[in-house]
C-alpha positions in Angstrom: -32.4 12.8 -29.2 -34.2 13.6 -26.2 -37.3 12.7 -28.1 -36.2 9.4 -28.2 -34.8 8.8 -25.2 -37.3 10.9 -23.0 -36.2 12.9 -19.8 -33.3 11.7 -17.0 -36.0 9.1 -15.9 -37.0 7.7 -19.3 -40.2 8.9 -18.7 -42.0 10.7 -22.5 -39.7 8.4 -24.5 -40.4 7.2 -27.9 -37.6 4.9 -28.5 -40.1 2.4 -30.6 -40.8 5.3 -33.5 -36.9 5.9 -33.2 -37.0 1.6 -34.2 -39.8 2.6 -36.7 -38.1 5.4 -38.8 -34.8 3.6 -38.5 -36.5 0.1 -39.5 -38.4 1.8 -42.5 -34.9 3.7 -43.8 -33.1 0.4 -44.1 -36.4 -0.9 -45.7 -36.2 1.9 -48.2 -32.2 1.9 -48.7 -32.5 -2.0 -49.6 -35.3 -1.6 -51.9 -34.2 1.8 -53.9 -30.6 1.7 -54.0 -28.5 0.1 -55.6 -24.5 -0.9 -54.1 -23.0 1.4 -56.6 -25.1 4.0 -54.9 -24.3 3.6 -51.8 -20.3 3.2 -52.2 -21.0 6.2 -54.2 -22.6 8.5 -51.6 -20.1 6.9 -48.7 -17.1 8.4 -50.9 -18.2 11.7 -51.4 -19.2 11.9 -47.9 -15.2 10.9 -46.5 -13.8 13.0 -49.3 -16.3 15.9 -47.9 -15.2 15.3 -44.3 -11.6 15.4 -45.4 -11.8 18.6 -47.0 -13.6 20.1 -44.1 -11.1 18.6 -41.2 -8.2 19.6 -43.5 -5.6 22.1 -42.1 -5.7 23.8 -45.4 -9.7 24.4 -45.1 -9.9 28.4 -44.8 -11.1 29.2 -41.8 -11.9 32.9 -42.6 -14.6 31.9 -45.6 -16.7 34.5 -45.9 -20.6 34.0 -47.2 -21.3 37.4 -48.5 -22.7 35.5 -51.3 -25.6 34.2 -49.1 -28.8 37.1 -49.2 -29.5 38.0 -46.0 -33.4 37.0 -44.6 
């Protein structure tokens, strides 16, 4: 963000390719998907968010699975 909104002054701010990028991705939603899409991907993400903030999410996963770099 401080890209965007440049340092405690507002100097080195880029706020107008922040408008860009965000212009272009609603350009881009509207033009390649469809509704069904996007009700679609909003569903999954609250049913992901409820599953993570759930008391019942184990807190002690462990990722042993994951190969180490």
């Amino acid at each position: 963000m401080a890209f965007f909104m440049g340092d405690l002054e507002g100097r080195g701010a880029h706020d107008y390719l922040g408008e860009r990028i965000a212009t272009r991705g609603r350009l881009w939603t509207e033009m390649y998907w469809r509704y069904e899409d996007m009700q679609a991907y909003f569903l999954r993400l609250v049913l992901e968010y409820g599953r993570v903030s759930s008391k019942e999410y184990p807190t002690d996963t462990r990722f042993d699975y994951i190969a180490s770099v």
